[in-house]
N, C-alpha and C positions, 0 to 999 in steps of 0.2 A: 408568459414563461414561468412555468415552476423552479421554485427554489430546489435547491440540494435536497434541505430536509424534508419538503415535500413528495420529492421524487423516491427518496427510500422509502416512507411511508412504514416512519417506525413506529412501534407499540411499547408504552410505556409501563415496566410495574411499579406501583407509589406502595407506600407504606402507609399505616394509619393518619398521620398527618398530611395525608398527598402526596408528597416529596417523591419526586423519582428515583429510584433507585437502579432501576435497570433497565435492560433495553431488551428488546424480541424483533428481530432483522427475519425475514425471510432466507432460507441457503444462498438462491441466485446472489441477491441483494449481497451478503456476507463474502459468497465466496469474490465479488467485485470486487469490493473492499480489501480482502487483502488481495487480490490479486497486482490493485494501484500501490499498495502500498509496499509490495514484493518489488514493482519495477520502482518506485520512488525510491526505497531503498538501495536496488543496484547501482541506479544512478547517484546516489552516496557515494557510495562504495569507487561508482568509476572517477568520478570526479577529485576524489579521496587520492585514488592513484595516477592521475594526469598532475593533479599538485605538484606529488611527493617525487613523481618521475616523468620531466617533459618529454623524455623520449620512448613512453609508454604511447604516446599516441600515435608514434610511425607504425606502430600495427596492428593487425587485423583487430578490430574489437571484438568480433566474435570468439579468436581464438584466444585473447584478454579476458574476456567473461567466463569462460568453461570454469573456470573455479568457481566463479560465485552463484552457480546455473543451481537452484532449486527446484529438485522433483515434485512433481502436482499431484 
């Protein structure tokens, strides 16, 4: 089984010293990435407001999320 960082199969730019300094993702790869990181976030966010208000969970979550819906 490959690892994580195997699986992105990222490209490294070093500086004179070697040192990395940056990274080169492919799109597909990239847009993944935030895509996980869009719903990790919501799920912040929902969890955020199940906290703050237990009776935010009596409804619909979809119609709970419309705020926080991010166009792609």
């Amino acid at each position: 089984m490959k690892s994580l960082l195997e699986e992105i199969a990222p490209q490294f730019i070093v500086d004179k010293a070697g040192k990395k300094t940056a990274v080169i993702l492919d799109i597909a790869t990239f847009q993944h990435l935030i895509d996980e990181l869009e719903d990790f976030y919501l799920g912040v966010l929902a969890q955020a407001a199940l906290n703050e208000d237990p009776d935010y969970a009596q409804g619909s979550v979809g119609q709970a999320m419309k705020p926080f819906h991010m166009n792609k």
